[in-house]
N, C-alpha and C positions, 0 to 999 in steps of 0.2 A: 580248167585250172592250169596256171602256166609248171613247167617243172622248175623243182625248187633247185638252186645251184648248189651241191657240194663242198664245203669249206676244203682245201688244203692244206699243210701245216709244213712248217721248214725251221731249220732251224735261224737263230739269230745270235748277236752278240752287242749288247748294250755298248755303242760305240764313244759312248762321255766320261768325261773326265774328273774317275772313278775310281777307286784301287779294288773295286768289286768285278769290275766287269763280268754284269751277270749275261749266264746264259738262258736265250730264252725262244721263247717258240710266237713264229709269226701265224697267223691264221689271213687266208685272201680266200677269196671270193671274187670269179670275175676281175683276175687282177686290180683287184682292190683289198689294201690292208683294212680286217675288219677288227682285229682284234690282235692283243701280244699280253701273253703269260710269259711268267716266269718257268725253268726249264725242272722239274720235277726231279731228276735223275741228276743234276745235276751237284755231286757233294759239298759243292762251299756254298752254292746260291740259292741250291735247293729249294726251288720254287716260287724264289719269294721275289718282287721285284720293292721301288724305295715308292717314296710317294711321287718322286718327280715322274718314274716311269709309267706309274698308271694312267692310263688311255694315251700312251705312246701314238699310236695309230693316229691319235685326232688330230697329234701337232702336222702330221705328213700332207692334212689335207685345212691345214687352217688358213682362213679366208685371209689371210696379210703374208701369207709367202707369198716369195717370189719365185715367181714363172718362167719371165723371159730374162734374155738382155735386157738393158737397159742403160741411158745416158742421159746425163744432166743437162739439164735446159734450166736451172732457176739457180739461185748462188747457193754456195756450200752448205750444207747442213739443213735446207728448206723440204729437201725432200720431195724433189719437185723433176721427174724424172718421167723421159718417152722410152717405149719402148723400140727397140730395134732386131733387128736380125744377128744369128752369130757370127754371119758373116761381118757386119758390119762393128759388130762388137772386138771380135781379132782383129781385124783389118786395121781400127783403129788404133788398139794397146799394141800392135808392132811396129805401126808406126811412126805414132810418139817413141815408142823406147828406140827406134833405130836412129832418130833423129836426136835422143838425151843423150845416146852411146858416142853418136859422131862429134854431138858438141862438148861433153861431159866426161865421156866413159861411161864403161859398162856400172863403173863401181855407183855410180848415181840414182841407179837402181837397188831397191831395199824391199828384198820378201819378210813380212810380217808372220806368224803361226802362231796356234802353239794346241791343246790336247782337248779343241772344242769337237775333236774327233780323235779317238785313240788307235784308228784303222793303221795298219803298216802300209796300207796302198795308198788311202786319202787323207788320212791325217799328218799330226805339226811337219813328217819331215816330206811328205807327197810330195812336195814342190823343189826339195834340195836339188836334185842330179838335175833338172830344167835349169834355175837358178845359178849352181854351178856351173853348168855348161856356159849361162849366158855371162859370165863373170858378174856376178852382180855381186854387192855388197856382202857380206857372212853376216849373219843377224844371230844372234848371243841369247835364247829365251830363259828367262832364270824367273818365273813368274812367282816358283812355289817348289820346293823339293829339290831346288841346284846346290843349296850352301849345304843340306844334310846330306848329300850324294857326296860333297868332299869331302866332308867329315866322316860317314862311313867307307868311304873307298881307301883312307889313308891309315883310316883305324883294322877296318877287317878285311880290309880287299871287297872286288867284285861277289860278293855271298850274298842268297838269298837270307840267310840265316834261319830265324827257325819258324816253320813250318804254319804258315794262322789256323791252319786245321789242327795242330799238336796241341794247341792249348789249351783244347781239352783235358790235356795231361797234365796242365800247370798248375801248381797248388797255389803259389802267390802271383798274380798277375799286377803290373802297373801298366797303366795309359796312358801314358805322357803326353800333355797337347794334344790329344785327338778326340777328337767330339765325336767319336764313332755311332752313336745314334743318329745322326745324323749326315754322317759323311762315310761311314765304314757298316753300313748293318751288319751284313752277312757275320763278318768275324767276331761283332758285337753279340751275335744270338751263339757264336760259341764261347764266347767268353761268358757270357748267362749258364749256360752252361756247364761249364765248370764253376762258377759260383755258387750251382742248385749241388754239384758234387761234391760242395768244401772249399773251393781255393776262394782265396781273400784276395777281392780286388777293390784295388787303389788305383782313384782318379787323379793324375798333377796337371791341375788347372788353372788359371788366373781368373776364372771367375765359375759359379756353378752351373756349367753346363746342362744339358738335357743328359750328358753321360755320366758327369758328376753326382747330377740327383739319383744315381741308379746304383752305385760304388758304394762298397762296405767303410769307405773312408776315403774323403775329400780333400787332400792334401794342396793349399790356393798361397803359393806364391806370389810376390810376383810379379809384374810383369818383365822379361829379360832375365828373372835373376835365377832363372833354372839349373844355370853352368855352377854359381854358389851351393845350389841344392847338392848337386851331383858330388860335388868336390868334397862335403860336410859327411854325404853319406860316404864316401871314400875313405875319410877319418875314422868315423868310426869301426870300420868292417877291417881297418889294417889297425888302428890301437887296440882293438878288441881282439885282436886275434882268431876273426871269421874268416881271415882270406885262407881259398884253396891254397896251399903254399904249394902243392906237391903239382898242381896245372899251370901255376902261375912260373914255377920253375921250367917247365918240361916246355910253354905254349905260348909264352909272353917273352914281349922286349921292353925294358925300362923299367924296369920294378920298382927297382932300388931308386933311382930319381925320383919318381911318383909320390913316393913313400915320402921322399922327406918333404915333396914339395906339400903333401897332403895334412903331413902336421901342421900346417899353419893354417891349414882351414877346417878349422873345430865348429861343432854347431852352433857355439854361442858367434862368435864371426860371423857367420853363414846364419843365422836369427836376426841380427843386424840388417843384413843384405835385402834377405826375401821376405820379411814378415812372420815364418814359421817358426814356432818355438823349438830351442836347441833339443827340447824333451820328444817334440814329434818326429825331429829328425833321426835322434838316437833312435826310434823306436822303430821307426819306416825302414832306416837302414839294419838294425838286429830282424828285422821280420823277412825282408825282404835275403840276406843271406843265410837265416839257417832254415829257410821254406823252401827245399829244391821237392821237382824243379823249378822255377823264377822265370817268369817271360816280360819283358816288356815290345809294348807297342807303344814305338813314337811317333808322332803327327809331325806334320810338317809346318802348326805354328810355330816348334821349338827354334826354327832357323829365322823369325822374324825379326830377329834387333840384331844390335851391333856385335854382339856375342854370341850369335845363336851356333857358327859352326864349331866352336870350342866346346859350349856348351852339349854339342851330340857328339863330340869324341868323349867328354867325361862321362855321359852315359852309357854310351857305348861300349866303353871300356871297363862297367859294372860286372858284366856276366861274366870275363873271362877271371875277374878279379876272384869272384863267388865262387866259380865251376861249375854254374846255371849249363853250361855248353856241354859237359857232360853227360845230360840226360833227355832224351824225347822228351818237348812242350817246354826247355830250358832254353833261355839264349834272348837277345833281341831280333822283333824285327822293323824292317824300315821298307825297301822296294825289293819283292823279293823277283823282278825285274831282272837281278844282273846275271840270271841262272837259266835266264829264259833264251833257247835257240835263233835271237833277231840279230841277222847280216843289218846291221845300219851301214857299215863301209858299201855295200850295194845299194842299198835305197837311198843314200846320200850323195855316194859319187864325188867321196871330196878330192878323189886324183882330176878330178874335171876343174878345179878351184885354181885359177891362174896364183902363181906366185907374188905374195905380198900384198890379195886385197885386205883391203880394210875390214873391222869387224866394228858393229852396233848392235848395244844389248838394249832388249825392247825395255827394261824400264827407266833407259835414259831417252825415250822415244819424245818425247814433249821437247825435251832442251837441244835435239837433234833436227827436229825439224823447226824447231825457231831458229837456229843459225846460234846458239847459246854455246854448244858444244862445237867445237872446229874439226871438221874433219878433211882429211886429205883431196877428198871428191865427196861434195854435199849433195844430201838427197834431193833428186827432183821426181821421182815417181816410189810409188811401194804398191806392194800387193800385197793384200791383207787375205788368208783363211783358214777358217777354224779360231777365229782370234777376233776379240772384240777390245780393243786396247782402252779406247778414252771411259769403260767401267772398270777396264780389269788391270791398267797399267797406272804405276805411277804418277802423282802431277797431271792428274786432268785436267787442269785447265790452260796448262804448258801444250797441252799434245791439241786440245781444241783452236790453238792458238795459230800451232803451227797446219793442220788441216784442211784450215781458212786461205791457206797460199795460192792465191792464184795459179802460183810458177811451180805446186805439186799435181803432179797428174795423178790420181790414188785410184787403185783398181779392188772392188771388192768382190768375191764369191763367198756368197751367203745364203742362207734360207729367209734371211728376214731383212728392211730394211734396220741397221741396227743403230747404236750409236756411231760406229763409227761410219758405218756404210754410208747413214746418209751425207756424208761427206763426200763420198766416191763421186771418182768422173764416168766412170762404167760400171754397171751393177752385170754379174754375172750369178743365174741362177745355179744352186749346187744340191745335187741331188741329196738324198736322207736315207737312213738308216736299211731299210727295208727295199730300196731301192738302188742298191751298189754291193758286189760280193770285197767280201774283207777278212781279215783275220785280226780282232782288236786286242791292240797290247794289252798285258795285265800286268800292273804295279801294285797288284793285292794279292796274289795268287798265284797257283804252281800251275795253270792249266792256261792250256790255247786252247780260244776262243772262236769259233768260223760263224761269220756272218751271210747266210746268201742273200742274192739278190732274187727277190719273190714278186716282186711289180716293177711294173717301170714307175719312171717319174713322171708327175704331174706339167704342164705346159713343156716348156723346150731345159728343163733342168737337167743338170749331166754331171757324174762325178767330179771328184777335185782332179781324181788322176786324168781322166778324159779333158781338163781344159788344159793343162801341160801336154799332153800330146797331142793336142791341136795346135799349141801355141810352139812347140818345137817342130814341127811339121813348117810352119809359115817360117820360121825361123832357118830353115834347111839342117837341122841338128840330122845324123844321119847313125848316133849310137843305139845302139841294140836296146838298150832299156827305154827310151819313149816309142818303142813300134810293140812293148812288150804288152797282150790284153792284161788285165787284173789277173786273172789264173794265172799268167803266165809272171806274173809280178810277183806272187805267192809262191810259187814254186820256186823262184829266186831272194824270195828277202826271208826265209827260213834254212837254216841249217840245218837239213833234213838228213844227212849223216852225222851229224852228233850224236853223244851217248843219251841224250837229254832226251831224242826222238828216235830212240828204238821203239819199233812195232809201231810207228805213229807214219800214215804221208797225209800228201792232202787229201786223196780217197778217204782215208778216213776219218781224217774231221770232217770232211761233207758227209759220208754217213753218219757222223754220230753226233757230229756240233760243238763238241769240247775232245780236250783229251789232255790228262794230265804228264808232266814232264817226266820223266824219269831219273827223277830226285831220292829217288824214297817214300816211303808211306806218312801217315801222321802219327802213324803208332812206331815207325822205326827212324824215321827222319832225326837222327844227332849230328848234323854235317861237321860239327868241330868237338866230337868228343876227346881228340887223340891232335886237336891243334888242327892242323891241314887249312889252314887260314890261308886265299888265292892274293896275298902280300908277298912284295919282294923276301922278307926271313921265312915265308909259311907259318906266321906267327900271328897273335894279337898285337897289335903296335902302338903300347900305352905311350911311348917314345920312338918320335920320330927325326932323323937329322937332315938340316937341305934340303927337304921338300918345301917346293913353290906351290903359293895357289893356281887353282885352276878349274874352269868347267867342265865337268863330263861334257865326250862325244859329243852323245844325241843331243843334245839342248845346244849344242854349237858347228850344227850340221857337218861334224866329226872332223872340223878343222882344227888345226893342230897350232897354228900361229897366230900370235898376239893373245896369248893364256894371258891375265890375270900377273901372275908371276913375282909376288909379293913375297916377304920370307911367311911361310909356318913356323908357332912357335914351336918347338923340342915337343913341349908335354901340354896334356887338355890342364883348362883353368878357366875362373870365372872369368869375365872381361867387362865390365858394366856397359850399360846404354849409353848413348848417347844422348837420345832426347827425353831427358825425364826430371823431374825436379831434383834430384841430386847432383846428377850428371850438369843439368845446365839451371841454377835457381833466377838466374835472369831472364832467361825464357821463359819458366815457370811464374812468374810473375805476372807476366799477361798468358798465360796459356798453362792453366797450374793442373790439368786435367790428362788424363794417361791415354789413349782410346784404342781400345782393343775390336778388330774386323771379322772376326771370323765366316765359315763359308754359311750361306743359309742355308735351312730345314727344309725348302721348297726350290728350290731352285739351285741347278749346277754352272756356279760362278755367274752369268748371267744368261745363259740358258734357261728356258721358262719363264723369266723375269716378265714378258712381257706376255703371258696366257693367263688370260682373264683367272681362270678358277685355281691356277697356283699362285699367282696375285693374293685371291680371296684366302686359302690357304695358309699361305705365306703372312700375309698382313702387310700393312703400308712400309713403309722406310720408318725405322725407330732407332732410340737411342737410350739403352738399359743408364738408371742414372741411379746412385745410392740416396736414401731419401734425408741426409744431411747435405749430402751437395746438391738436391733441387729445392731443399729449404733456404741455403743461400743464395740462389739465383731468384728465389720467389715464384720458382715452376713445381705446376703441379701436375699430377699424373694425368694422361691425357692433350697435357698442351702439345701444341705445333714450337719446335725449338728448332734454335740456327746452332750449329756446329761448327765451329770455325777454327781459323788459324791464319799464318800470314801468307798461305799456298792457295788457301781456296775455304768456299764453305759447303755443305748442305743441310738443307732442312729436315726433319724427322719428327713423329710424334714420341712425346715421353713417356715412358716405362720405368716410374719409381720402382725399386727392390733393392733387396737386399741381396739377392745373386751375385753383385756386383758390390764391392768393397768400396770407401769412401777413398776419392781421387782417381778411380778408374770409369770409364763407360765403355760401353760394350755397344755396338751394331753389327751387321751383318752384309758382308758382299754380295753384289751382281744387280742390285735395281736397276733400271735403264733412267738413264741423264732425261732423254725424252720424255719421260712420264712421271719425272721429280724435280725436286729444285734442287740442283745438285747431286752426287754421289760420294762414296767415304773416299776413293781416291782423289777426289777435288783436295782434301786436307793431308794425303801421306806426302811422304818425303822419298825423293829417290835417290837417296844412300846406300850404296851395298854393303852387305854387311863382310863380316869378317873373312866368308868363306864362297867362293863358287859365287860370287857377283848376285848374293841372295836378296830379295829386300828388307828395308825395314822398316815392315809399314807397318808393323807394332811395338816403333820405338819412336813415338809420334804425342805432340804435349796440341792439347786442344783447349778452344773456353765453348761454353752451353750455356746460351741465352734465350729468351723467350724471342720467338719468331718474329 
């Protein structure tokens, strides 16, 4: 009998884009991944992985990754591609790019990214300090979560706020916009939690989510008109005489303006606006201030329309209103990210950033590369990784358009060929999960995450970070950060003398796989009970004067020139949509329909989209319709229907309910173009919204017809 081989076990850290990021335990075999659990010990993730994660292992070895280089021999988009050597694969993408720089500029060149990896070594910003160096274009990613980064960062500063593990101490929880069943479990099994305790939680959703159906009360807006909601409940918690006067004096700027501006938005107003009776409002908002302590969690559909980043400063601006901040499990939270010890100015390198390049934000990416947008030096090459654009950007059919350019040279590092890859003129294999040592940001949580490296990769696959120091290597870049291994890259993109990591280095996240910040506990965590808000007053900033818009940093590979720069208004307020039958009834005439995208159950953005049994799963591409609006289209449940608008269309099967209110529909992101006829970004619009260049691809008017 042969001897049996010994599994091994190491630690990991779910590298997608997640606000969970769980930790979790690799099992190999003969360097081979045979198995991955979730991390037991672990206090927020505590064993559990989502459904996308289970059998992790089998995507590392599935028969349609890619292995080698590769380069195109058939026209764009066919998928029709020989393999080559890496030698032959650099050789080529230096180049073309020395030969776009000579004709063009460096600016001609355009790095693509964004959080289809959350690693601080391989993921969205891996490629900045290469990029920089090469002066290449600034690229602006505002995918999802940029307009509520400037609305919290203007409202409460850089704060994580409060605590996802505290809420177990919260007695009234809301969830604003977030479908955490499906996009947030972990935090979600504590919010059950304290539900099984007593605390009464409220779902604000615009249609009955998988989280909604679980909430002690369903509160459905809607769609855009949340900033109404917020401002209504403002009325009443200051005419009623709930607001903490005695925090609001001692830990607040702008009261008094607030105050008067909020008399005017009474809930019959705001009943008007959003659909919700002035009676639910009165009651959401008296429950919600005399139930401390109070937490909300907000999703980051709330930034999806034209008003989305006003609408999370008036949110925002609830707790310090209340004195929710006052107590462990009181307070909002949003990314508790800005507390977390990450040097981006090092893993960016934007003193490497030649003075006065150009910036493009990926979801004007369609009208950029048709020549629609005029830019100073237009793009002739881009590099795409961790980022699949033509499902996950704007104006799909803008960006397939432009793709098609002959005179684009498009270089892809991928695991798969994808939508957009098969466009690429060079396919670069990119190693996975289990396969590359890392440390994955968390935008859900107080802990750092270490990922090792436990197998090699399959064929000639190599991290993201190893093809920039290859490609800076050919290029003769001679700075200290591309000769840096990944260890040696960890050791420099964490601030490891910070107060946040005492008693914490790398030694010991590789012994232990996680390790939490040094914040506070969940039981003592009140970061703002006494004010101490990281804003210029050290204050809540219900009013703010002179502030211009702007991107956070990270999403704009921490370059500082050509922000946004728009006025802010003084004080948060509603601000309606733009594309919606009120807002524009001429539109609404041919397109009288609302369409709401949220993230799927199965699949992260479109990650998985294309693995047969989260497919199965998952379900085909649908389109929730109310069963008076598929009574007057004459669709019944089951049919094949076309989605459309004057941007693009796709197809989907129908799902009559009631979930969904009459004049809205409801799908779900990340299918692949490839294996549909169409995708819901064929039909958005790439409008930024009010704040942080957000989108607003649920301020989008659509019609529903049988296929």
């Amino acid at each position: 009998m042969g001897t049996q081989t010994e599994s091994k076990y190491f630690h990991g850290g779910c590298p997608h884009d997640c606000p969970d990021t769980c930790s979790m335990v690799y099992e190999v075999e003969d360097n081979k991944l045979i198995g991955v659990k979730g991390n037991a010990d672990h206090p927020m993730t505590r064993g559990g992985l989502c459904v996308k994660l289970q059998d992790f292992e089998k995507r590392h070895y599935h028969p349609d990754r890619l292995l080698y280089p590769m380069k195109r021999i058939g026209p764009k988009g066919t998928k029709q591609f020989q393999r080559i050597s890496w030698d032959e694969a650099l050789d080529t993408i230096v180049d073309k790019w020395q030969s776009i720089i000579k004709e063009f500029g460096s600016e001609a060149i355009m790095p693509n990214s964004y959080l289809g990896n959350q690693g601080l070594v391989h993921g969205m910003n891996g490629g900045d300090s290469f990029f920089a160096r090469l002066g290449a274009t600034v690229t602006e990613r505002t995918f999802c979560g940029e307009g509520s980064a400037t609305a919290w960062l203007l409202t409460l500063g850089p704060t994580a706020g409060v605590d996802p593990e505290s809420f177990i101490h919260s007695k009234f929880i809301i969830i604003w916009a977030c479908n955490s069943v499906s996009t947030n479990i972990h935090h979600w099994h504590i919010v059950k939690e304290a539900q099984k305790k007593g605390s009464k939680v409220v779902v604000i959703d615009a249609y009955a989510s998988r989280t909604a159906k679980e909430a002690d009360w369903h509160i459905c807006p809607k769609p855009g008109t949340d900033g109404a909601l917020a401002m209504a409940m403002m009325h009443v918690i200051i005419e009623e005489g709930l607001v903490d006067q005695d925090y609001v004096d001692k830990y607040t700027v702008g009261f008094p303006e607030l105050a008067e501006l909020a008399k005017k938005r009474s809930p019959e107003w705001a009943e008007e606006i959003t659909g919700v009776s002035a009676n639910d409002i009165r009651k959401l908002a008296r429950e919600y201030a005399t139930t401390q302590p109070s937490a909300i969690r907000i999703g980051v559909a709330l930034e999806k329309s034209w008003g989305g980043g006003q609408a999370i400063r008036a949110v925002a601006s609830l707790p310090a209103l209340t004195g929710a901040w006052r107590h462990v499990g009181g307070g909002i939270l949003q990314f508790p990210v800005w507390e977390q010890p990450y040097r981006f100015d090092v893993i960016c390198r934007p003193d490497l950033i030649p003075e006065g390049t150009q910036v493009v934000n990926n979801l004007q990416l369609g009208r950029v590369l048709t020549g629609e947008q005029k830019l100073k030096v237009p793009i002739k090459s881009m590099m795409c990784w961790n980022t699949n654009p033509v499902t996950q950007s704007t104006e799909s059919e803008k960006i397939l358009e432009g793709l098609k350019r002959e005179d684009l040279f498009l270089v892809s590092a991928e695991h798969f060929i994808s939508d957009t890859a098969a466009y690429a003129d060079i396919l670069l294999p990119a190693s996975m999960g289990a396969e590359q040592e890392d440390i994955i940001l968390s935008w859900g949580h107080l802990y750092l995450t270490y990922n090792t490296k436990c197998i090699e990769s399959p064929g000639e696959a190599v991290p993201n970070y190893e093809i920039f120091r290859r490609l800076a290597k050919r290029f003769g870049f001679e700075e200290e950060c591309f000769k840096w291994s990944d260890t040696e890259c960890l050791q420099h993109y964490i601030d490891w003398n910070s107060p946040a990591c005492k008693d914490i280095d790398l030694d010991y996240l590789k012994k232990h796989g996680y390790a939490r910040i040094n914040v506070g506990t969940k039981d003592n965590r009140a970061p703002h009970k006494e004010g101490k808000f990281p804003t210029p007053s050290g204050k809540c900033e219900f009013r703010i004067v002179g502030a211009k818009n702007f991107v956070a940093g990270p999403f704009r590979q921490m370059y500082e020139a050509f922000q946004p720069g728009d006025d802010i208004p003084e004080l948060p307020d509603y601000v309606p949509s733009k594309e919606t039958a009120s807002a524009n009834p001429a539109l609404a005439k041919k397109y009288p329909l609302n369409i709401l995208a949220p993230k799927s159950h199965g699949f992260i953005n479109s990650s998985y989209a294309n693995i047969d049994n989260k497919l199965k799963a998952q379900g085909e591409q649908f389109v929730m319709i109310h069963p008076l609006d598929a009574e007057e289209r004459g669709i019944k449940n089951g049919d094949r229907a076309k989605v459309f608008n004057d941007r693009g269309f796709f197809e989907a099967v129908s799902k009559i309910t009631t979930d969904v209110n009459k004049g809205i529909v409801v799908t779900t992101l990340g299918y692949w173009r490839q294996l549909n006829n169409g995708v819901v970004n064929s039909v958005s619009s790439n409008a930024f919204g009010d704040m942080g260049n957000s989108p607003t691809s649920h301020d989008c008017l659509v019609e529903v017809q049988l296929a």
